[in-house]
C-alpha positions in Angstrom: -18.5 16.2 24.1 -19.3 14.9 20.2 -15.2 14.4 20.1 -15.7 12.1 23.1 -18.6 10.5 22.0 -16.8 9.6 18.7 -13.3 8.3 20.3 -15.3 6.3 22.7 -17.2 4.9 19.3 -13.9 4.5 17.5 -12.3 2.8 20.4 -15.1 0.2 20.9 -15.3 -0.9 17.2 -11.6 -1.1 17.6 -11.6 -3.5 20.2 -14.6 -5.4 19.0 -12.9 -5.4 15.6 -12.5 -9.1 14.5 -9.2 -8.7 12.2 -8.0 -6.3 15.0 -8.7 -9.9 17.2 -7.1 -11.9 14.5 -3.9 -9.9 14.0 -3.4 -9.8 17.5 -3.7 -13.6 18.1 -1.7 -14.0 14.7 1.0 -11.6 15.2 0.4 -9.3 12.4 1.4 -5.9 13.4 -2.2 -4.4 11.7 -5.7 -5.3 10.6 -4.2 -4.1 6.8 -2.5 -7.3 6.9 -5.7 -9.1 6.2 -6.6 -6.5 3.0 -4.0 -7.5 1.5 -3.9 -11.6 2.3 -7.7 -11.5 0.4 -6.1 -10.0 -3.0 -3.2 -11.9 -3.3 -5.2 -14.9 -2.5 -7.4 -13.4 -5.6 -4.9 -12.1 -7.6 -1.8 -14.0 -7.3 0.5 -11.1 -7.6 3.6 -11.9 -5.8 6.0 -15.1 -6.5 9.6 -16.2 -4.7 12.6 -13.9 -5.9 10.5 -10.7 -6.5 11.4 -7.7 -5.4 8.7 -5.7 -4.1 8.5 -1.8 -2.8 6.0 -1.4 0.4 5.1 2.3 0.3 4.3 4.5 3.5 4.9 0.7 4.8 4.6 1.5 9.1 3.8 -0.3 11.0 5.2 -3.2 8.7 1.9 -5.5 8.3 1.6 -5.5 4.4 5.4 -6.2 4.6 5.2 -8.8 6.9 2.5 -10.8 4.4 4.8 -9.9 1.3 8.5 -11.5 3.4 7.3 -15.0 3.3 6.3 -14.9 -0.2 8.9 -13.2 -2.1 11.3 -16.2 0.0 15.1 -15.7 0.6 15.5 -15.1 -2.8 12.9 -12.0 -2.9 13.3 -8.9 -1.3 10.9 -6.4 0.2 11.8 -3.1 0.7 9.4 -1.0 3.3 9.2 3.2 3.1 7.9 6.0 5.2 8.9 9.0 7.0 7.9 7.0 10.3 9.6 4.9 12.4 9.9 1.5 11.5 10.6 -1.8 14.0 12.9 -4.4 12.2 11.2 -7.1 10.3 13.0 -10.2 9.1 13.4 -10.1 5.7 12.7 -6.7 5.0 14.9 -3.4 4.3 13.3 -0.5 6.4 14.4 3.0 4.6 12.9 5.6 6.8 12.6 8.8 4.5 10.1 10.8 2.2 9.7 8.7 -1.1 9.3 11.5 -3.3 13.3 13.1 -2.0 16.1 12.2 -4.2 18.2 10.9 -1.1 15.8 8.6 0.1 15.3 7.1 -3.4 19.0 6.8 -3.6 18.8 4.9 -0.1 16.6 2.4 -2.7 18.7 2.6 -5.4 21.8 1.3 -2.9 19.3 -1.6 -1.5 17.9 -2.6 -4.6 21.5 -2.6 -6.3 20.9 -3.8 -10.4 17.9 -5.8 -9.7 14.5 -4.4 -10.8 11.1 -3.9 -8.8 8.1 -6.0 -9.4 6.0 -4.8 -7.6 5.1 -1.6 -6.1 2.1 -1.5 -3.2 0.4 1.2 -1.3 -1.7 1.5 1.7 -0.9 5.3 2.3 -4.3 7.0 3.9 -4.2 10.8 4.2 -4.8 12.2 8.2 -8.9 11.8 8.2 -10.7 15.0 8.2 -14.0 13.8 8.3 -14.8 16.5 5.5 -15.3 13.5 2.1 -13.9 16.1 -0.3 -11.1 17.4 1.4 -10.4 13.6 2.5 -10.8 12.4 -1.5 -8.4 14.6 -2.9 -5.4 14.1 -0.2 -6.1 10.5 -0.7 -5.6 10.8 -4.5 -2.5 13.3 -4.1 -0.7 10.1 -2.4 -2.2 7.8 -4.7 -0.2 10.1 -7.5 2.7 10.1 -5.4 2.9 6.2 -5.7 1.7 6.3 -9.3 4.9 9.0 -10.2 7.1 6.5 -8.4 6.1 3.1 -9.9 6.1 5.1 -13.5 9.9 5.6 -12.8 10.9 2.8 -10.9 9.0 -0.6 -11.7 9.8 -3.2 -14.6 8.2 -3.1 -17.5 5.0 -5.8 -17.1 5.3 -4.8 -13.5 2.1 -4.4 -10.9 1.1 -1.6 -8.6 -1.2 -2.0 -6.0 -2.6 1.3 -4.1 -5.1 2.8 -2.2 -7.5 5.5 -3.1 -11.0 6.7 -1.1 -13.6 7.2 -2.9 -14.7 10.7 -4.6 -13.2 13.3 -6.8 -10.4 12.5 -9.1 -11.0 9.0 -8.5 -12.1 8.4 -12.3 -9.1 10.8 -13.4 -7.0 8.7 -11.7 -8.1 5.5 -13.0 -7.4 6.8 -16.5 -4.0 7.6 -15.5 -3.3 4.3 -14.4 -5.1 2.9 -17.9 -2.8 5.0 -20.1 0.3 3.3 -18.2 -0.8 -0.1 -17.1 -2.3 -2.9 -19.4 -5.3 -3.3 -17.3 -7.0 -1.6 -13.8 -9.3 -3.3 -11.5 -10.7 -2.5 -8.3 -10.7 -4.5 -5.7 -12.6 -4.0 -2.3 -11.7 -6.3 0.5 -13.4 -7.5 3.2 -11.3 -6.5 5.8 -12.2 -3.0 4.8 -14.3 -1.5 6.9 -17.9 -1.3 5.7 -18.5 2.3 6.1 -14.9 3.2 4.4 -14.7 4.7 1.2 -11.5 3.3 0.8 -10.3 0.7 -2.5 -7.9 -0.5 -4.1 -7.0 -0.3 -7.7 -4.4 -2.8 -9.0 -3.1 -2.0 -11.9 -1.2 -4.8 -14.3 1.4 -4.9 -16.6 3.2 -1.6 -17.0 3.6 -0.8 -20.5 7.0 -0.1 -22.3 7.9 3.2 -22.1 6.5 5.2 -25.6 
């Protein structure tokens, strides 16, 4: 009965959602969209002919906002292990980031041109349990932290999300000992009773 109780709860603040509303009406294929709209607006991170990596991108509404702004010239590059619809002007590699053939799959799509930018708005299945929630978010969060440490420019950005909790501050530190500088950034659009942010980290150091 509780489980019924909460779907029916879920499904009503769904509905009544405004950015749910507002990506309907304006054709983004998730709310997300709008999380990441408010930090670029604040932030200014992406600019025509980058080439940005969208991980655990499905369904495709951060990479819909990032296609328009990285232009013709740009390239956005979306990954997951799910399914994928086509989006104009993006590469969808379906595959598990962290396997050597999918990042070969991004090797062959990126051919010699370097990535700007790396984002993430990978969320762990919800347990309800905080801790147990905390530390699978952060064990993605590392995933896409392992990835942009190999893969993006030097004075490249990465952008990803993290919940609130244990291993958060670790994390952060991580981030500082790579990056140039870390903020966090909470949007809006996030729900209010979320624990979720978002830390953007700026200008990847040269390697040591």
């Amino acid at each position: 009965m509780a489980r019924t109780k909460t779907s029916k709860a879920w499904m009503h603040e769904h509905v009544t959602d405004v950015y749910v509303r507002r990506a309907q009406q304006e054709g983004y294929r998730s709310r997300s969209a709008y999380k990441l709209l408010e930090i670029l607006d604040k932030d200014k991170l992406v600019r025509p002919a980058m080439t940005v990596v969208d991980l655990g991108a499905a369904p495709g509404g951060w990479s819909q906002v990032l296609a328009p702004l990285v232009g013709v010239k740009g390239q956005v590059i979306a990954l997951d292990v799910l399914e994928m619809e086509p989006l104009r002007g993006v590469a969808v590699i379906r595959g598990d980031f962290s396997q050597e053939a999918t990042l070969k799959l991004l090797e062959g799509q990126t051919g010699n041109r370097s990535i700007d930018l790396v984002v993430s708005d990978m969320a762990p299945n919800i347990s309800g349990v905080g801790l147990v929630d905390s530390a699978r978010s952060i064990h993605l969060a590392e995933l896409a932290l392992e990835f942009a440490r190999d893969r993006l420019k030097p004075g490249g950005d990465l952008l990803v999300k993290v919940f609130q909790g244990a291993g958060l501050d670790e994390f952060r530190k991580e981030l500082s000992d790579i990056f140039g500088s870390v903020a966090v950034r909470k949007p809006k659009a996030s729900r209010e009773r979320s624990s979720e942010l978002y830390l953007l980290a700026r200008g990847k150091r040269q390697p040591g």
